[in-house]
C-alpha atoms as an extended CHARMM CRD file, in Angstrom:
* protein
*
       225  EXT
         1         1  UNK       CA           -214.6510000000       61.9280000000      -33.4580000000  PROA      1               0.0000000000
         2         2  UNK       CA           -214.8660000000       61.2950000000      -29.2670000000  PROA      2               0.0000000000
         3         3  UNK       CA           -215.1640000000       57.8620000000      -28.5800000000  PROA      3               0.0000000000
         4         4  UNK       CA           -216.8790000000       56.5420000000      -25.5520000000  PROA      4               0.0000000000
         5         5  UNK       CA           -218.3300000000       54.4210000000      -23.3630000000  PROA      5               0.0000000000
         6         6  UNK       CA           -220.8620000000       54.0820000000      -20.5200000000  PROA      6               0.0000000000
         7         7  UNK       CA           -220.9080000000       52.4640000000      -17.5940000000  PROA      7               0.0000000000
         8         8  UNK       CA           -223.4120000000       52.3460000000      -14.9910000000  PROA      8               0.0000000000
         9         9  UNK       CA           -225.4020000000       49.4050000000      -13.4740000000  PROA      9               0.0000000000
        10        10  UNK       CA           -229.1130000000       51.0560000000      -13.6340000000  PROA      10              0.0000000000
        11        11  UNK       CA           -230.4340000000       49.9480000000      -17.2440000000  PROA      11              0.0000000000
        12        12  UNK       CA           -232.4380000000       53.0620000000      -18.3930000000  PROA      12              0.0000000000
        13        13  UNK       CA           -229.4810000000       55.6790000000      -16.8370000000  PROA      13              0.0000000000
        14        14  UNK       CA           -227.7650000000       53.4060000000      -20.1590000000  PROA      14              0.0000000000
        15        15  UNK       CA           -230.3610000000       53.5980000000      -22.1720000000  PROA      15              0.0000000000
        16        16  UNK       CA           -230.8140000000       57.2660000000      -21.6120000000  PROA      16              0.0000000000
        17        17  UNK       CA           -227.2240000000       57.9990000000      -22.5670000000  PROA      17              0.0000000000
        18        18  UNK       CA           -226.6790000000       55.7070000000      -25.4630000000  PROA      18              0.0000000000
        19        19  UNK       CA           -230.0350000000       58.0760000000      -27.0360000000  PROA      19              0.0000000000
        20        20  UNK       CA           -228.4690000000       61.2830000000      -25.9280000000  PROA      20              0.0000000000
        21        21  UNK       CA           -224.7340000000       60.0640000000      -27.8720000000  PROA      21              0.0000000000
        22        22  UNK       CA           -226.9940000000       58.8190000000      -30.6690000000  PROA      22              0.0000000000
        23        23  UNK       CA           -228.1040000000       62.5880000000      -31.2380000000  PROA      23              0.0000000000
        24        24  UNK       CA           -224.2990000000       63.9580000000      -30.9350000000  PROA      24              0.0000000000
        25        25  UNK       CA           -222.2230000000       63.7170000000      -34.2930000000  PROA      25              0.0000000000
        26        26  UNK       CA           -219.2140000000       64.1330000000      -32.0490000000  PROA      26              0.0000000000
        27        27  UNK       CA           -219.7220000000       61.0170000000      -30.3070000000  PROA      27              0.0000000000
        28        28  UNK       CA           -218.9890000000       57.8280000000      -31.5120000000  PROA      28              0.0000000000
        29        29  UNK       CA           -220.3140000000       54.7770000000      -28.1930000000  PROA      29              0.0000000000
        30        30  UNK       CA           -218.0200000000       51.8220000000      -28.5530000000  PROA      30              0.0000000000
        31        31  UNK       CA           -219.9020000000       49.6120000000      -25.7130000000  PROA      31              0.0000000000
        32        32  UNK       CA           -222.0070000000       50.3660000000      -22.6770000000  PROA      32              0.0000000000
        33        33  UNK       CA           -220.9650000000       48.5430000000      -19.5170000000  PROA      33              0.0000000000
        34        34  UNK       CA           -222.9630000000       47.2200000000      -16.4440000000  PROA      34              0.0000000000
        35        35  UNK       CA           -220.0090000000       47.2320000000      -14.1680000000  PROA      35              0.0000000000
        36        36  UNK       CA           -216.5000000000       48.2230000000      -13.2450000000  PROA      36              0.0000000000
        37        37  UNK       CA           -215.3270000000       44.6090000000      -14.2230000000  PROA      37              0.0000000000
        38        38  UNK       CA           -216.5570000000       44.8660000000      -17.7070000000  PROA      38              0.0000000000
        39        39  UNK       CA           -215.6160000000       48.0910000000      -18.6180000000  PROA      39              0.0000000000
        40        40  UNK       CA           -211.8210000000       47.3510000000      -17.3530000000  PROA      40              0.0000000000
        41        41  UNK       CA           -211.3190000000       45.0280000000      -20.1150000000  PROA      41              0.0000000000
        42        42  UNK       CA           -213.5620000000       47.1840000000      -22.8100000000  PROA      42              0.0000000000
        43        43  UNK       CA           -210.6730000000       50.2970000000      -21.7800000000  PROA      43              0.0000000000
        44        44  UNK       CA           -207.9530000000       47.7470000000      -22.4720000000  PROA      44              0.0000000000
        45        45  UNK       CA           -209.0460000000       46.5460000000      -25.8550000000  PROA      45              0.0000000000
        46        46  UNK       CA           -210.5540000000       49.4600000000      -27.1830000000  PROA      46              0.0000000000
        47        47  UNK       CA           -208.7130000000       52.5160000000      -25.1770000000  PROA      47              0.0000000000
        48        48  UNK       CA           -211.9600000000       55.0410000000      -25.1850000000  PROA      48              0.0000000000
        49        49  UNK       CA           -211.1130000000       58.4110000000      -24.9820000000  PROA      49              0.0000000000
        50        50  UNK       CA           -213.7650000000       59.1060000000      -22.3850000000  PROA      50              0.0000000000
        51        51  UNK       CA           -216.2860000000       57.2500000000      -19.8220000000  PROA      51              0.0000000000
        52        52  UNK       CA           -219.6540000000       58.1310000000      -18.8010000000  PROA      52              0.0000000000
        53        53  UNK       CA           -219.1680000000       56.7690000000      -15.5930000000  PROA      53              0.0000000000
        54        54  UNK       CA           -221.6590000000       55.9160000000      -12.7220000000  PROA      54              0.0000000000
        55        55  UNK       CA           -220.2300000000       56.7730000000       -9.1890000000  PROA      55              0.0000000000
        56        56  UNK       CA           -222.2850000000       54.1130000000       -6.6250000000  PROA      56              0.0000000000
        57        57  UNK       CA           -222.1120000000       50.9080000000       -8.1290000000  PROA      57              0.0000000000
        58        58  UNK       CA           -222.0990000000       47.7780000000       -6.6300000000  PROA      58              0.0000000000
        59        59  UNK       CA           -218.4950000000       45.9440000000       -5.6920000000  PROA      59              0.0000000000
        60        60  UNK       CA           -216.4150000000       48.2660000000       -7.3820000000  PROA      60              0.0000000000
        61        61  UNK       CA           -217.9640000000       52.3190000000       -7.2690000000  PROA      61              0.0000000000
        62        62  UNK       CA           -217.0700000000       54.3980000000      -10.2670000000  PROA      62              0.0000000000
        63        63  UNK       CA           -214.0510000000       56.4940000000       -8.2430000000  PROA      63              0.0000000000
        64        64  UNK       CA           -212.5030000000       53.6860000000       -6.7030000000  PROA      64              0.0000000000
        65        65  UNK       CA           -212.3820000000       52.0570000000      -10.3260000000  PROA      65              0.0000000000
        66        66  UNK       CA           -211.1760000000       55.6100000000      -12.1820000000  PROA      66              0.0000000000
        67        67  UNK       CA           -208.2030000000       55.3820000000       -9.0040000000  PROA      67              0.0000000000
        68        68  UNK       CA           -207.5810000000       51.5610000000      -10.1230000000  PROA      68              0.0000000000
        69        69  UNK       CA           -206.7130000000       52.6280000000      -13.9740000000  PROA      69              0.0000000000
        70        70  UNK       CA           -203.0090000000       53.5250000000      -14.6950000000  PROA      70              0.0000000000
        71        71  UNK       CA           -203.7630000000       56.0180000000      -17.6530000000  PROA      71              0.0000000000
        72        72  UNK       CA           -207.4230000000       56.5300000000      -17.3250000000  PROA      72              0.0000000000
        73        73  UNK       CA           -209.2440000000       57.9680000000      -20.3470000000  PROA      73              0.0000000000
        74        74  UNK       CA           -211.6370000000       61.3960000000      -19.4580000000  PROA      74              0.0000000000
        75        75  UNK       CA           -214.7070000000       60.8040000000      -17.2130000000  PROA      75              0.0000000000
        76        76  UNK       CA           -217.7990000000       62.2970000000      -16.9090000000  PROA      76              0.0000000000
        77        77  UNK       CA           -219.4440000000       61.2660000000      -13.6200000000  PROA      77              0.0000000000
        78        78  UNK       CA           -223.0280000000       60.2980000000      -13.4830000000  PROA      78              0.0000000000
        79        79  UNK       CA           -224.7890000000       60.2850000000      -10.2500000000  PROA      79              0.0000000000
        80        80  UNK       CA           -227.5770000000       61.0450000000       -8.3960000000  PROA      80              0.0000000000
        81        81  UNK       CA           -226.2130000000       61.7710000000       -5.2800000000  PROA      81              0.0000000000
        82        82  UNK       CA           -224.8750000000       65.4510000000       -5.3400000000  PROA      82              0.0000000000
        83        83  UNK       CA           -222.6990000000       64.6210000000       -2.3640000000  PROA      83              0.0000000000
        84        84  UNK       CA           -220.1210000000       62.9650000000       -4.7800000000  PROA      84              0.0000000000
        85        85  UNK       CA           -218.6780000000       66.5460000000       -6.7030000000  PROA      85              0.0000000000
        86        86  UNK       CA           -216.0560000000       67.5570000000       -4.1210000000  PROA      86              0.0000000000
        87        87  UNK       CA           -214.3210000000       63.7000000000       -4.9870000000  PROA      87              0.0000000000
        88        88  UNK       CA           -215.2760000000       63.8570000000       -8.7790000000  PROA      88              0.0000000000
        89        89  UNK       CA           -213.1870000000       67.0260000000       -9.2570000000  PROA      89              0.0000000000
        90        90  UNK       CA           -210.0690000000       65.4360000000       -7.3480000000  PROA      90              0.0000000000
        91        91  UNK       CA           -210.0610000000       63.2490000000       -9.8920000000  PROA      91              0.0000000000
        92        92  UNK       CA           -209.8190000000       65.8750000000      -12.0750000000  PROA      92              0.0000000000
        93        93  UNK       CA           -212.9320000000       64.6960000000      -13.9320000000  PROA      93              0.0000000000
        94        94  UNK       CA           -214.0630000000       66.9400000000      -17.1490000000  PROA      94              0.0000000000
        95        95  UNK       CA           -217.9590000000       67.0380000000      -15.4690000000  PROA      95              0.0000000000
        96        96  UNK       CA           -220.1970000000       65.6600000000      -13.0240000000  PROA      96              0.0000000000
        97        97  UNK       CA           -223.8860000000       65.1310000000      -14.2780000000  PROA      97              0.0000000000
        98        98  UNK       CA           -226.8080000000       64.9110000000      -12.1800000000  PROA      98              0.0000000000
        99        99  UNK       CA           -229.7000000000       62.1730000000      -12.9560000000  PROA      99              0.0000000000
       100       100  UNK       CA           -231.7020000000       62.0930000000      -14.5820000000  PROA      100             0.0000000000
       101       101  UNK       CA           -229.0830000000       63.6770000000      -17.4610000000  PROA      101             0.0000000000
       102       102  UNK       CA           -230.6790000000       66.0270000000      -20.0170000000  PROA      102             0.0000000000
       103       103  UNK       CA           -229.1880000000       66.4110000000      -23.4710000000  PROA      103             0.0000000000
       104       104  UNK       CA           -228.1840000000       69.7720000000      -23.1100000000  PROA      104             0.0000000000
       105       105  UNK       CA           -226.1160000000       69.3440000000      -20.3150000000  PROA      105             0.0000000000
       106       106  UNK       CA           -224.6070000000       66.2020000000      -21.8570000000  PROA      106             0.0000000000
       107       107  UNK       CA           -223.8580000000       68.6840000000      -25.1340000000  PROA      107             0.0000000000
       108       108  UNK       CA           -222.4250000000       70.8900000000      -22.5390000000  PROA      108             0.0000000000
       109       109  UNK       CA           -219.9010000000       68.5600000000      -21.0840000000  PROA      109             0.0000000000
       110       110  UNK       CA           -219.1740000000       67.5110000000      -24.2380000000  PROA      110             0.0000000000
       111       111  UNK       CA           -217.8050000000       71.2000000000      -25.1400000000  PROA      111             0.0000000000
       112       112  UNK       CA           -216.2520000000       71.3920000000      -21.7910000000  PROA      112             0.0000000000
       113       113  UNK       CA           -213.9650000000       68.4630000000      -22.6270000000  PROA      113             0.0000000000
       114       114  UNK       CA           -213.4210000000       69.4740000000      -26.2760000000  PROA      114             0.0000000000
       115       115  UNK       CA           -212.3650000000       72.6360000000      -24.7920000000  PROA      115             0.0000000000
       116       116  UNK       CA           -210.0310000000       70.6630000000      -22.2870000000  PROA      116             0.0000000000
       117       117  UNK       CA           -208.5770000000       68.6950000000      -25.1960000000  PROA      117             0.0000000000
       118       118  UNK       CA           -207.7910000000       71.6800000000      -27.4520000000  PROA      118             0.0000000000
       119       119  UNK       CA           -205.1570000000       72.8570000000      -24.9020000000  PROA      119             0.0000000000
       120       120  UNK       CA           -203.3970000000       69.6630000000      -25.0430000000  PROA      120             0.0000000000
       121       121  UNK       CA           -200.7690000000       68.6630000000      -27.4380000000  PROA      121             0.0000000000
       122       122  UNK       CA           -202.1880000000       67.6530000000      -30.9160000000  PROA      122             0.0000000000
       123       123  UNK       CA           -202.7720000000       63.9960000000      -30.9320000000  PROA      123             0.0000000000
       124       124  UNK       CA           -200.5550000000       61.6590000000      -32.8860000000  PROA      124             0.0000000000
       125       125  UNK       CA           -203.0670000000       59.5350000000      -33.9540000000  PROA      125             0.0000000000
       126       126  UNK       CA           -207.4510000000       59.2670000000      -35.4880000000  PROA      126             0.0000000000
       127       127  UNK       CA           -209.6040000000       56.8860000000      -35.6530000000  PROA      127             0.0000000000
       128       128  UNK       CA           -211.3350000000       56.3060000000      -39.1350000000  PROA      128             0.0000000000
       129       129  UNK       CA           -214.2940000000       53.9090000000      -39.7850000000  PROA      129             0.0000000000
       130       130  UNK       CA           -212.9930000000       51.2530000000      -42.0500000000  PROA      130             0.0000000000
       131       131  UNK       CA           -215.7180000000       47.9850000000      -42.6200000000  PROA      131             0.0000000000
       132       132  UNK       CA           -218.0620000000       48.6820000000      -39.7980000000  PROA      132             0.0000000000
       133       133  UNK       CA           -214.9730000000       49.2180000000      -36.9130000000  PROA      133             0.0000000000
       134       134  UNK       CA           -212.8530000000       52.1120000000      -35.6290000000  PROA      134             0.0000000000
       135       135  UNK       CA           -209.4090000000       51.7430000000      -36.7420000000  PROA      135             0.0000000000
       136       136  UNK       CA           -206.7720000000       53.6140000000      -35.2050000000  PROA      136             0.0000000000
       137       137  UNK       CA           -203.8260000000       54.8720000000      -37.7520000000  PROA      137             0.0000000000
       138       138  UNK       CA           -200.9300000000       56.8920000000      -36.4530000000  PROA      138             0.0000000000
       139       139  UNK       CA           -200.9980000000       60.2830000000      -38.4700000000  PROA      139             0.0000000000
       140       140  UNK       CA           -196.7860000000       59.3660000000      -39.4370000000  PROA      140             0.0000000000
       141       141  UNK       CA           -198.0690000000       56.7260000000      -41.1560000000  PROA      141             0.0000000000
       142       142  UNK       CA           -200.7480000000       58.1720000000      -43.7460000000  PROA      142             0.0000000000
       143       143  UNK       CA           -198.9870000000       58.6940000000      -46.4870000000  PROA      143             0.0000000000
       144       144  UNK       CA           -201.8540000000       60.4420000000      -48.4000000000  PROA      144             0.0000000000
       145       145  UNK       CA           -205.9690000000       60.6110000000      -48.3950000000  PROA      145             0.0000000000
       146       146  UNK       CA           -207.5560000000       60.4920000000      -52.0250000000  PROA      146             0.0000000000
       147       147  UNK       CA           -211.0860000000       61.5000000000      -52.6200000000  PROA      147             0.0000000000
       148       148  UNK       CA           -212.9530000000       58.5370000000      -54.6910000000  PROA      148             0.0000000000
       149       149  UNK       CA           -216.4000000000       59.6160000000      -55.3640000000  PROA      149             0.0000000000
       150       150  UNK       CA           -218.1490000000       59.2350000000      -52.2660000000  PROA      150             0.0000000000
       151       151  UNK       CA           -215.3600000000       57.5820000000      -50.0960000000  PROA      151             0.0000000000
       152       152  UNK       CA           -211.4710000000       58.2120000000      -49.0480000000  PROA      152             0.0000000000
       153       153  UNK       CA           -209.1210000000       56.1250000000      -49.8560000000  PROA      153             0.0000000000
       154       154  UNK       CA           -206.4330000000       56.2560000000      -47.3510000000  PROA      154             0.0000000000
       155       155  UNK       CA           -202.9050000000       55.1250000000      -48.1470000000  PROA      155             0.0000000000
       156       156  UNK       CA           -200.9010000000       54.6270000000      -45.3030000000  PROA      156             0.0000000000
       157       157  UNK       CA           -197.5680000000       52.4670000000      -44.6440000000  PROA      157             0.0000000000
       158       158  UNK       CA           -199.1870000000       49.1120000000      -43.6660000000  PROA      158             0.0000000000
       159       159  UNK       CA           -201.9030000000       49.2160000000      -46.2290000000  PROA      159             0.0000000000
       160       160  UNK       CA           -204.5970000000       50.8740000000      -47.8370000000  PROA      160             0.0000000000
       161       161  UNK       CA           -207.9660000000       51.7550000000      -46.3440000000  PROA      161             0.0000000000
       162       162  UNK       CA           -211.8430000000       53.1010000000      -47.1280000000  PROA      162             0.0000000000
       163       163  UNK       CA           -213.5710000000       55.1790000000      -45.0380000000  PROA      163             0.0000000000
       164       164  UNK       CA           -216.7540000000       57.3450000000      -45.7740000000  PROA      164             0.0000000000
       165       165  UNK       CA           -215.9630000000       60.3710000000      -44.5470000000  PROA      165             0.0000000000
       166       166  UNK       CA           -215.5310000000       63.8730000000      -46.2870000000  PROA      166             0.0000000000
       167       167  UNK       CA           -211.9980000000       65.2380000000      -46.9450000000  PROA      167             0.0000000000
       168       168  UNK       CA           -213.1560000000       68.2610000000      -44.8140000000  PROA      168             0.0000000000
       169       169  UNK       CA           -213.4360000000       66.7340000000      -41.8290000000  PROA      169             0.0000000000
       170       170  UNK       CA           -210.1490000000       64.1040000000      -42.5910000000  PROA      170             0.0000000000
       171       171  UNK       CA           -207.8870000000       67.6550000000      -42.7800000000  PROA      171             0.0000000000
       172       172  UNK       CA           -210.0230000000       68.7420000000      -39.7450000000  PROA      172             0.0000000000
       173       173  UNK       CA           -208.5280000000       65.6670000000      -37.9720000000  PROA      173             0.0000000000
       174       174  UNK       CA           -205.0750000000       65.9650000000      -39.2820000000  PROA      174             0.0000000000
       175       175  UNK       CA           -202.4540000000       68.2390000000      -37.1810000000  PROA      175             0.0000000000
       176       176  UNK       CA           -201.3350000000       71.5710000000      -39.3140000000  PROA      176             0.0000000000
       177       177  UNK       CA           -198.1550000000       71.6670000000      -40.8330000000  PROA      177             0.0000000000
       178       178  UNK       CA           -197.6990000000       68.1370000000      -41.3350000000  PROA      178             0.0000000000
       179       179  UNK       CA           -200.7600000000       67.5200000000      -44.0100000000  PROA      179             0.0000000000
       180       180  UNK       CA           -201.4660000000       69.6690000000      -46.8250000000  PROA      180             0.0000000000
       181       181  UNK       CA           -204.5830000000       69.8980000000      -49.4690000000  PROA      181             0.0000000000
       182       182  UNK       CA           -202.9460000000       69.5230000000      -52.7610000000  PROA      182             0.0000000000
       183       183  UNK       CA           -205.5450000000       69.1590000000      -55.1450000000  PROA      183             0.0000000000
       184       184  UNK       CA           -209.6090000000       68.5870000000      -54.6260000000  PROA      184             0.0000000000
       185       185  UNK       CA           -208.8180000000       64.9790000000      -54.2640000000  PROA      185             0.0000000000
       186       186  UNK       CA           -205.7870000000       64.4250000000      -52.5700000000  PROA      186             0.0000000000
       187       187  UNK       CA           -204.5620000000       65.4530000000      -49.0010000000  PROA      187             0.0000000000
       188       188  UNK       CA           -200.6310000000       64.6850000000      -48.2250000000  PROA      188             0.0000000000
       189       189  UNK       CA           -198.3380000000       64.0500000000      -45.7160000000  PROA      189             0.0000000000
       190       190  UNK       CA           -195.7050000000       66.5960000000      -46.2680000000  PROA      190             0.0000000000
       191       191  UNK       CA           -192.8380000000       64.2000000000      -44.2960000000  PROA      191             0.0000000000
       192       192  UNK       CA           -193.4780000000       61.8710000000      -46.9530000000  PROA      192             0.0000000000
       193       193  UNK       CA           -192.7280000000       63.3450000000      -49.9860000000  PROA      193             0.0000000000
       194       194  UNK       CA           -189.7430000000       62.4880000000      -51.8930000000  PROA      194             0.0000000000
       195       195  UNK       CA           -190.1820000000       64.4200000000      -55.0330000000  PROA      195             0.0000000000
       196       196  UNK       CA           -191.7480000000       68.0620000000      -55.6730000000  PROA      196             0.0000000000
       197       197  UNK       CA           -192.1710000000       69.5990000000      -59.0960000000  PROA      197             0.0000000000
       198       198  UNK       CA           -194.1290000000       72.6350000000      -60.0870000000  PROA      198             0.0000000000
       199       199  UNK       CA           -197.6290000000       70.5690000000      -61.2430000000  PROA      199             0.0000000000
       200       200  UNK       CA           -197.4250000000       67.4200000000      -59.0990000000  PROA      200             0.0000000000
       201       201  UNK       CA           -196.1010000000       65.8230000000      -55.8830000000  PROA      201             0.0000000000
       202       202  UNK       CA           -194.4250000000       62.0750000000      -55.6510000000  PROA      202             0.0000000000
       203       203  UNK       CA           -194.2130000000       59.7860000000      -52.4470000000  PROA      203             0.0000000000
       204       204  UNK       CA           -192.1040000000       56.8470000000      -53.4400000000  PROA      204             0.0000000000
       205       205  UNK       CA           -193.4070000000       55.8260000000      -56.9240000000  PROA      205             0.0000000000
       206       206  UNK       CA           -196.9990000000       57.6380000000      -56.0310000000  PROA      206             0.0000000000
       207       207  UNK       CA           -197.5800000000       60.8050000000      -58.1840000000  PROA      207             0.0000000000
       208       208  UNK       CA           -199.7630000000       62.9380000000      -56.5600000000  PROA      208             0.0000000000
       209       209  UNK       CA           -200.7320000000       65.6900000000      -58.7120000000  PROA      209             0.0000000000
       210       210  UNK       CA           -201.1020000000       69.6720000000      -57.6090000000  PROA      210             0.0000000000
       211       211  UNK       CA           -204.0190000000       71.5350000000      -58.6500000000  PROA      211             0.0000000000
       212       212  UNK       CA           -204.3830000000       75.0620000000      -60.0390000000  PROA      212             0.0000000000
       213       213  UNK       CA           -206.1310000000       76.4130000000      -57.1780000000  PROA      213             0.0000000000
       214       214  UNK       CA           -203.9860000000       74.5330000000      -54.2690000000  PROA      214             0.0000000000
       215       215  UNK       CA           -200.7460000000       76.3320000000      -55.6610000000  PROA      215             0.0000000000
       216       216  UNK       CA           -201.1150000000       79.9100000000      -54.3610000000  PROA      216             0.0000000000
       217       217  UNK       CA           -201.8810000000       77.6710000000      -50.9650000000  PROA      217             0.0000000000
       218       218  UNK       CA           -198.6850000000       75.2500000000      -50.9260000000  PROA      218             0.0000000000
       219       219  UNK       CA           -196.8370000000       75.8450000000      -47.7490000000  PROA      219             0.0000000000
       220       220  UNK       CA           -192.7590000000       76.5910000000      -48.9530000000  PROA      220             0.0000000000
       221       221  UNK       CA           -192.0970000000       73.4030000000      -50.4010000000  PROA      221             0.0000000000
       222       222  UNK       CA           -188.8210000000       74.5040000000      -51.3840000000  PROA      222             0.0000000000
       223       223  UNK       CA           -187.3070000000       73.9270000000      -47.6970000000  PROA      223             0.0000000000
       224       224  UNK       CA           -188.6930000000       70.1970000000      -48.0850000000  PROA      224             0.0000000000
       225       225  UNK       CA           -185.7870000000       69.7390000000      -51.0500000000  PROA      225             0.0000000000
């Protein structure tokens, strides 16, 4: 899941965006932001991993603000002054979107930076849904996702955690090699295990056990003895 935010001082550019996000499963809005002011401390306590950001705003524009950030998240300009590109692409920006934005070229930009982010380094790190909020868990520290009926119970080193999400997408999220499917119900982190026998798995006192079909899939365990 993307997480973003918008910010741009014309009400219904907002409004416009918050519907088009609404209609993109990818996209998960943490806040939408009037000003440059506001959205500084929404990047600090919630570190988006991209803007929609206006560029002629009043005090602060939108490139004098994404120059101002230390380790600024992705942008995708909004503006409806064409003359603005040449700047926006100095910036390195993942898009520049004209008003008034249509879906389609949101869900275009939204590929464009997906694309961006798949030749970067895996992430360390997701952000699950736990009680209504987006919590950020370091992958090192799951130490295994069970399936529970129609939730995920996720185990991790500082506590245990529900999410409704489907294990699909969890092992979608996790990087390869490091997580492994080991039954219908249980994904685990292979840097965790401490014991492996031929029908089940153990992290610490946790038995995890191994199911018929997963076996033939099992990465070489052996070299983890």
């Amino acid at each position: 899941m993307i997480t973003c935010i918008i910010v741009d001082d014309e009400p219904l550019a907002r409004l416009v965006l918050e519907s088009h996000i609404s209609r993109t499963p990818k996209l998960h809005l943490l806040g939408k932001y009037a000003n440059a002011v506001e959205a500084f401390e929404a990047i600090a306590n919630t570190s988006p991993d991209l803007i929609f950001l206006d560029i002629k705003m009043p005090v602060i524009s939108g490139i004098d603000f994404i120059k101002s950030l230390k380790n600024p998240p992705a942008v995708i300009f909004t503006t409806a002054f064409p003359e603005y590109g040449a700047d926006s692409y100095e910036l390195e920006a993942v898009d520049y979107l004209l008003k008034p934005v249509t879906y389609e070229r949101l869900a275009k930009s939204i590929s464009r930076f997906q694309r961006l982010q798949d030749k970067k380094p895996e992430s360390t790190y997701s952000y699950f849904k736990v009680n209504g909020k987006l919590l950020k868990i370091e992958h090192q520290d799951i130490l295994l996702v069970q399936s529970i009926r129609d939730y995920l119970l996720l185990k991790t080193i500082t506590g245990n955690y529900i999410t409704h999400m489907t294990m699909k997408a969890v092992c979608d999220l996790m990087p390869q090699g490091q997580f492994c499917r080991v039954h219908r119900s249980y994904l685990v982190n292979l840097l965790r295990l401490t014991v492996i026998g031929k029908n089940e798995v153990y992290i610490g006192e946790i038995r995890i056990p191994i199911g018929g079909h997963y076996k033939g899939k099992l990465p070489e365990l052996s070299d983890l003895q």
